[in-house]
N, C-alpha and C positions, 0 to 999 in steps of 0.2 A: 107812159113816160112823162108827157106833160104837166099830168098830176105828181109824178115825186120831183118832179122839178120845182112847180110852183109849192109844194108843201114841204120840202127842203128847201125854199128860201124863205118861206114866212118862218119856219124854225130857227131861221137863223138869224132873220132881224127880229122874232119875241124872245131870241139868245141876248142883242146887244149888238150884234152883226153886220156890218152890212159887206158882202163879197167883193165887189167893185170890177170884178171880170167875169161875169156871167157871159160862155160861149162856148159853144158844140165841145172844142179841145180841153176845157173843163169842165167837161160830162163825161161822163161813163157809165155806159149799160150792158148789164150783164144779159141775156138773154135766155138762160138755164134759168135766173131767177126770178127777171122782170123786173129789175130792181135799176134806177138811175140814179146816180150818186152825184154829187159837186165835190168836185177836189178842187187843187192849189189855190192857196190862201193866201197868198204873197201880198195880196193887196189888200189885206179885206182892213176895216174901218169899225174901232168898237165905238158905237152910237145908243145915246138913253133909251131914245124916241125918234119918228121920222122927222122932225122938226130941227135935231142938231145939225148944222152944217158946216164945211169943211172946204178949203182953199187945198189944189195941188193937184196936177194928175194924178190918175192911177188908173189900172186896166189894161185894156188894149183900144185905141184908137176907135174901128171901124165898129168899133159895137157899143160905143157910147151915143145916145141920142144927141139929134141934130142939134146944130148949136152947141152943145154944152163944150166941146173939147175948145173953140174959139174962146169962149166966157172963161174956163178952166185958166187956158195959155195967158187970158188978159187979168188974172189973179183974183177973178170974182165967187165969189162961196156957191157952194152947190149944198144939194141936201144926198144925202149918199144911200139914202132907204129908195128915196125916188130914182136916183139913177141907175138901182140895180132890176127895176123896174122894164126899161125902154130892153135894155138886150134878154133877156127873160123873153118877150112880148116878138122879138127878131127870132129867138129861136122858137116859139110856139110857130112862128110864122113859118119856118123852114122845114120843121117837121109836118105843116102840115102840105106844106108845096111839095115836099118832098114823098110822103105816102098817102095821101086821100084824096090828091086832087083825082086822080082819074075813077075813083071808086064814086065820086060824092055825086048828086044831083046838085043843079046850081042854086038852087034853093038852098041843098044843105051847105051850100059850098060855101054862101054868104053869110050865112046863120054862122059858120064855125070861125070866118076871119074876125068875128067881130070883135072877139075875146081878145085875140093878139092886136088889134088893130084899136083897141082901147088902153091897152099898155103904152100903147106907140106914141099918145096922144101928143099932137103938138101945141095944144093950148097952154096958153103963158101962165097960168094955177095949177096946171100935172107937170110945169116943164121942173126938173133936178135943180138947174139953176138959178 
């Protein structure tokens, strides 16, 4: 799943894309085919490159990285490739809380957070805004 998630959103920002509500309620997986989809597009932001940026909410609140929805509210530009990034990064993270913590060794257990936990980055060069 994590894989058509992360290659469903790189397809959609080398589309022009960027989703702007990446979270669990816009996913959908079928399990006959293994197949995980991103639907509603309500918000999504057509961008050249991740570099264009854009002034205004959009999304859903809790699954936008820290900080940004304050910078948002106070009219300051974000980059919208980057902040589809951070919840992308929350849900790797929940699916993996969710099925492999009790299967993993803790070894693998830190080895697999690192991935979502470098999405998550809170340095001020990966931060959206």
């Amino acid at each position: 799943m994590s894989h058509d998630l992360a290659n469903g959103l790189q397809f959609l920002h080398d589309s022009g894309i960027a989703h702007m509500d990446i979270k669990p309620r816009n996913l959908v997986y079928d399990p006959k085919t293994l197949v995980l989809q991103i639907i509603d597009f309500n918000a999504i932001v057509w961008v050249k490159n991740s570099d264009k940026v854009i002034r205004g909410r959009r999304g859903t609140t809790d699954w936008m990285a820290p900080g940004l929805y304050i910078e948002v509210e106070r009219g300051k530009a974000f980059k919208p490739i980057l902040a589809d990034r951070y919840p992308c990064g929350l849900v790797f993270q929940r699916m993996l809380l969710a099925e492999i913590r009790e299967l993993a060794t803790e070894e693998h257990w830190t080895e697999m957070r690192s991935f979502p936990c470098a999405l998550m980055n809170d340095e001020p060069e990966s931060d959206p805004a």
